[in-house]
N, C-alpha and C positions, 0 to 999 in steps of 0.2 A: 289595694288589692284585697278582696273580699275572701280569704282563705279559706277551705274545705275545715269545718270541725262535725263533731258528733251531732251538734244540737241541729243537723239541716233538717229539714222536714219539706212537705207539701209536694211539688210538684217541681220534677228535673225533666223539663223533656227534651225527649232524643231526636235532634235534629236533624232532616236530611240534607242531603246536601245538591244545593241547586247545580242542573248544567243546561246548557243550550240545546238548540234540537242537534247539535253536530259533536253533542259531546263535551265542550270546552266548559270548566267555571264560570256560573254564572253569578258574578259577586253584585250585578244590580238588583238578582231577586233575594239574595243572602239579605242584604238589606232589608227587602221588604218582609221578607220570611221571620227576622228575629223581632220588627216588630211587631209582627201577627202573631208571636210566642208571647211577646212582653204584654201587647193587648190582653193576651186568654188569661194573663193572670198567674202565667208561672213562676214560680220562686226560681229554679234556677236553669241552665242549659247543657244539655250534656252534646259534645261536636265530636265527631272522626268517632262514633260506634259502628257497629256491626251493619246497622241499618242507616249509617250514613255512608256505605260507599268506601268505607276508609280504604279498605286493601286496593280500590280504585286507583287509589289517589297516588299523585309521586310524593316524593320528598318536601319537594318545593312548595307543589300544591295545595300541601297540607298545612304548612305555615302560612302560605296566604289567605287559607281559606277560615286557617284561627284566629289570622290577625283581623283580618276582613270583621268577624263574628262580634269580636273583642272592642273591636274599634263603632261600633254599632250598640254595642249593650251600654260601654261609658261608664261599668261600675254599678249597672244599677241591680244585677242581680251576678249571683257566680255562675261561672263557664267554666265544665269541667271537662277536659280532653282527652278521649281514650288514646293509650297511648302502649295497647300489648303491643308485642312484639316478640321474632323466632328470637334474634338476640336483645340482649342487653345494650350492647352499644349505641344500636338506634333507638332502642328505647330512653336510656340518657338523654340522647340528642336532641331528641321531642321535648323532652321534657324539661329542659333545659330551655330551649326555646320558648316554649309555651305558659312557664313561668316566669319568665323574663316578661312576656308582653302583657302579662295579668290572670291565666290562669289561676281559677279557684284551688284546683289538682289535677288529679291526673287519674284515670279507670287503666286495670290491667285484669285481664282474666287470663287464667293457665294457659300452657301450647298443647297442643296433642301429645306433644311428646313422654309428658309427665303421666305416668299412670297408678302406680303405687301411693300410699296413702305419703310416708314418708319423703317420694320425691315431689310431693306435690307442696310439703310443707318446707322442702329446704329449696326448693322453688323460691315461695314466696318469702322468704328470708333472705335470698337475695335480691329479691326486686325492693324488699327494704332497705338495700345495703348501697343500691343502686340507685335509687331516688333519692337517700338521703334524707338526714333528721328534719330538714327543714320542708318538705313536700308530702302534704298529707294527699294520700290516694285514696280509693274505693275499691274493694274487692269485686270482681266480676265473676256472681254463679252463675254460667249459663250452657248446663251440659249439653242442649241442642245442638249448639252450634260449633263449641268445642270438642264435644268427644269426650271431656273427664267428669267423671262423677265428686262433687269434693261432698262427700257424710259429714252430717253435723260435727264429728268430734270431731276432723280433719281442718273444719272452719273457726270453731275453738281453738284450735290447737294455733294456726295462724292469728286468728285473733289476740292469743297471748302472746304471740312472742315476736308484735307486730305494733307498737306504740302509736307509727302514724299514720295505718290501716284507721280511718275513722266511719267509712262508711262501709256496707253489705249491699250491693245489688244483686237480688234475690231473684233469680229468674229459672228455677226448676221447676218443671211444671209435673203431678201434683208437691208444692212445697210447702204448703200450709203444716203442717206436722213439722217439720225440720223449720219453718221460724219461728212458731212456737215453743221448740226447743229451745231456738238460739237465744228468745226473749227472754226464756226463765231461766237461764245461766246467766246473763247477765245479771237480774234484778238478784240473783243468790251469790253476786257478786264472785262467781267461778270466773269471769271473764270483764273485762269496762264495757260499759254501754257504746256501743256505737250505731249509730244511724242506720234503718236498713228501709230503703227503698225498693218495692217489688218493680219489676220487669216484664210479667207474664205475658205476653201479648197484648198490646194496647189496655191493658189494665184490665184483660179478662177476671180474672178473679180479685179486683180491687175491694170492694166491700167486705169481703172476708179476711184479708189480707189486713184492713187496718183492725179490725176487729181484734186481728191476731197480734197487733201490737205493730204492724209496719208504721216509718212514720208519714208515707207518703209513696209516689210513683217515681219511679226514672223510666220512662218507656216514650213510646211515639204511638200514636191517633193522628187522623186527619180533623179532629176535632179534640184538642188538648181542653178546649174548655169543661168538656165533661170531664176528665181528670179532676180539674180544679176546682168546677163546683161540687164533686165528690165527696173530695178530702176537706172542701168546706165544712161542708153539711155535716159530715163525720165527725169533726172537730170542733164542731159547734153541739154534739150530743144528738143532731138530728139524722138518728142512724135509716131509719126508715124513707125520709128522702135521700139519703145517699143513696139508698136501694132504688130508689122510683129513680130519680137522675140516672142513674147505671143503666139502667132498664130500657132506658126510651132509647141510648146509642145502642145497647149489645147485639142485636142485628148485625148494624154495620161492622162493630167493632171486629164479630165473628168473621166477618166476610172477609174483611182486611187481614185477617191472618193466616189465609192461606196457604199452604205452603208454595214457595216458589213465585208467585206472583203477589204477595201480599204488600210489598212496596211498591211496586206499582199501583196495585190499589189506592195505596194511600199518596203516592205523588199525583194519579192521577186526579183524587179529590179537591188537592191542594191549589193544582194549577184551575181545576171549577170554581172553587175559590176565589180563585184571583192573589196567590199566594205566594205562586212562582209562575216563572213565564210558561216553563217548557215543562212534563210529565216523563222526560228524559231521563230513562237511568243507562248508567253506561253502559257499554259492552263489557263483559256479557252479561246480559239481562234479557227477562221476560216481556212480552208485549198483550197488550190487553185483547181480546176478541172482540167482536161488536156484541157477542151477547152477553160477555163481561161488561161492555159498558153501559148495557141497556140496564145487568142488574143492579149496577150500581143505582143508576137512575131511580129505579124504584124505591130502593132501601134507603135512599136520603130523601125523596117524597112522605114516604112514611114516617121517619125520624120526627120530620119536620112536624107533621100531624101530632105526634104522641107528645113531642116538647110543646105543643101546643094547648094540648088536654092538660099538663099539668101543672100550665100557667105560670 
């Protein structure tokens, strides 16, 4: 098993999660979906996120759907499984489970319920306490969708007193200042280095973001490959084609984040693709217009052109 530590980097992407046009798992496209992940080049997989549906899913579901994932990668990259939860109990439980079958770790981001800087950090104190020394997790910033704000020194303060917190998934959008913070605590050694892969919308502000020291993406595109050749190109010094690569998706990318129907957008792309069967997201969920699907049509017409130009 390919453990979660500091040193991850490149590209974590957030898988959706296939279902039939009637709703049910669809574990023949899971197949074909993780290896259209492993094709684009991604370092690792993040399953049961906010954009995979999770709170969809039952109990059961969700372990078949990690073992499904797990039993299809074979080790060749880590699988990391969110695993928030209102309680602790079932978040054990998952976790427990999903490290048992080969989970890399495990993602938790705050409950609404925490609002204070203080409950936020005896919070994650005990989901240290709860996962246990042997399960390294990822911290999950992402105030959109939770409701907490966690302030840089709130993420410090977790970060110290949190040994197998190894990774930051940095998803406040604007947060370029706050992980520029977090990098230079570290490097002045106020805090250990740990991994911080952004989140922001299909890597709306990815170029900035590594600039700023991230060391890669944890998010979802209907085209990971730009992710990847991104964080290439960046990591190779060639910062100005990372810019041009960003460039030729950020259209779509924008369009895909819409609020409300932006997963659809991007299941929808997936099944054009030939990715997954069905463009099905569960109930409740949004549905595309036809002059949603005409836009799409254009904006990956165009894509196609400008990846074109620059060869």
């Amino acid at each position: 098993m390919n453990k979660l530590d500091a040193s991850a980097a490149g590209v974590y992407l957030i898988a959706v999660t296939p279902f039939t046009n009637d709703g049910a798992l669809d574990l023949h496209s899971t197949d074909r979906m993780v290896d259209f992940y492993l094709d684009c080049g991604v370092t690792g997989l993040t399953v049961l996120g906010i954009m995979g549906e999770a709170t969809k899913l039952t109990a059961d579901e969700s372990r078949v759907f990690v073992e499904r994932v797990l039993a299809r990668v074979r080790g060749r990259v880590p699988v990391v499984v969110g695993a928030s939860s209102a309680g602790f109990a079932p978040m054990a439980e998952l976790t427990r489970s999903v490290m048992a079958l080969g989970a890399a770790g495990v993602m938790v981001a705050p409950p609404s319920s925490v609002r204070t800087d203080d409950q936020i950090v005896a919070y994650f104190d005990m989901v240290g306490e709860t996962l246990g020394p042997q399960v390294p997790w990822v911290l999950q910033d992402h105030p959109l969708a939770t409701g907490v704000q966690m302030s840089t020194s709130v993420i410090l303060r977790i970060l110290k007193g949190s040994p197998t917190c190894v990774m930051l998934k940095a998803e406040e959008c604007p947060g370029l200042a706050k992980l520029s913070a977090i990098r230079a605590a570290s490097q002045k050694g106020e805090v250990p280095r740990v991994s911080i892969l952004t989140g922001n919308g299909g890597g709306l502000f990815l170029p900035e973001e590594l600039s700023r020291g991230a060391d890669g993406a944890m998010t979802g595109f209907a085209y990971p490959e730009m992710m990847v050749d991104v964080c290439r190109a960046h990591a190779a010094g060639d910062v100005e084609r990372a810019h041009d690569l960003f460039d030729a998706y950020l259209p779509l990318a924008r369009y895909e984040q819409q609020a409300g129907i932006g997963l659809a957008v991007r299941k929808h792309i997936m099944a054009e693709r030939g990715v997954i069967a069905s463009a099905t997201l569960r109930k409740p969920g949004p549905k595309l217009s036809a002059a949603d699907v005409a836009d799409i049509a254009h904006l990956t017409a165009r894509q196609s052109r400008r990846l074109a130009q620059l060869g």
